[in-house]
C-alpha positions in Angstrom: -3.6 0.2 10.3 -5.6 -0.6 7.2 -1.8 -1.6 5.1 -1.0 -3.8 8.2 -4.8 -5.5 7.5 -4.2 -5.9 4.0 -0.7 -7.7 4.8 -2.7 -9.9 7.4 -4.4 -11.5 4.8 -2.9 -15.2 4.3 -0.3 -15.0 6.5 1.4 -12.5 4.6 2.7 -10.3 7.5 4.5 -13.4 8.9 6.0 -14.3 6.1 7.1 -10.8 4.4 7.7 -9.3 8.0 10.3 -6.8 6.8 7.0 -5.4 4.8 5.3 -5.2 8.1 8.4 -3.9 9.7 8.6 -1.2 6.9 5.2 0.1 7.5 4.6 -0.1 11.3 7.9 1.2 11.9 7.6 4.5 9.1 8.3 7.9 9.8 6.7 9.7 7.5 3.7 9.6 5.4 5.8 9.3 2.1 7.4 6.3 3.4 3.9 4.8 3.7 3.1 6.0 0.5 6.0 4.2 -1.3 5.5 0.9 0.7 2.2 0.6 -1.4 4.4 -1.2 -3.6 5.7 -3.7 -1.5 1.9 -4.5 -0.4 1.2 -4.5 -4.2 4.2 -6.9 -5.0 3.4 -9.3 -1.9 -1.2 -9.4 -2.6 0.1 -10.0 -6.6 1.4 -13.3 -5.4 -1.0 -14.3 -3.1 -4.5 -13.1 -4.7 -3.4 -11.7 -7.8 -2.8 -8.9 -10.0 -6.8 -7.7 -10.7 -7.7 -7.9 -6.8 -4.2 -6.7 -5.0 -4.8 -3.4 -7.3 -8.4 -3.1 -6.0 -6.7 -3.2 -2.3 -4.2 -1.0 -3.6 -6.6 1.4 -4.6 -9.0 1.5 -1.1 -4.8 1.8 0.3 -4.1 5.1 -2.0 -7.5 6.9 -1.0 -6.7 6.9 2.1 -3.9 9.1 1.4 -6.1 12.1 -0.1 -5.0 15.0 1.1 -1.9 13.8 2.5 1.0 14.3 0.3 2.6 16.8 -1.5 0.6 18.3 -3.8 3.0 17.1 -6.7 2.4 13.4 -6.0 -1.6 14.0 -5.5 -1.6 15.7 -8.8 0.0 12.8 -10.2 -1.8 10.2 -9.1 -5.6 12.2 -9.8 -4.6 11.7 -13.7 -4.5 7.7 -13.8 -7.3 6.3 -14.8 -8.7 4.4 -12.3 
C-alpha cells in the first residue's frame, strides 16, 4: 500500500498507470522490490532527485526482513 501512496502523489498513478499496474498487480516480493525503481524514476520527475530518494528510502525499509538474504546484505552496506 505505502508504494501505491507514494505514486498517488501528484497524480502520478494516473498518469504512469502501468507503474501502478506493476505494483498492485505483483506476485512476489522481489517484483515489488525492483519496482522501487520505477517509483524512483517517476518522484525524480515530479519532486526531485534529493526527496524521491528519501521516499525511496522509508519504501526499502519496509522490506527488512523480506528478501533473500543476498539482496539485504547488499543493500545494509550503502551508505544511507
Amino acid at each position: 500500500m505505502a508504494m501505491l501512496d507514494a505514486m498517488r502523489f501528484g497524480g502520478l498513478d494516473e498518469r504512469h498507470h502501468m507503474v501502478v499496474r506493476r505494483i498492485f498487480f505483483a506476485q512476489d516480493i522481489q517484483t515489488l522490490w525492483y519496482a522501487r525503481s520505477d517509483i524512483m524514476t517517476v518522484l525524480a520527475e515530479q519532486v526531485g532527485e534529493t526527496q524521491a530518494k528519501e521516499t525511496l528510502g522509508h519504501l526499502s525499509r519496509l522490506f527488512d526482513g523480506l528478501l533473500p538474504e543476498a539482496r539485504a546484505h547488499r543493500r545494509s552496506r550503502q551508505p544511507r
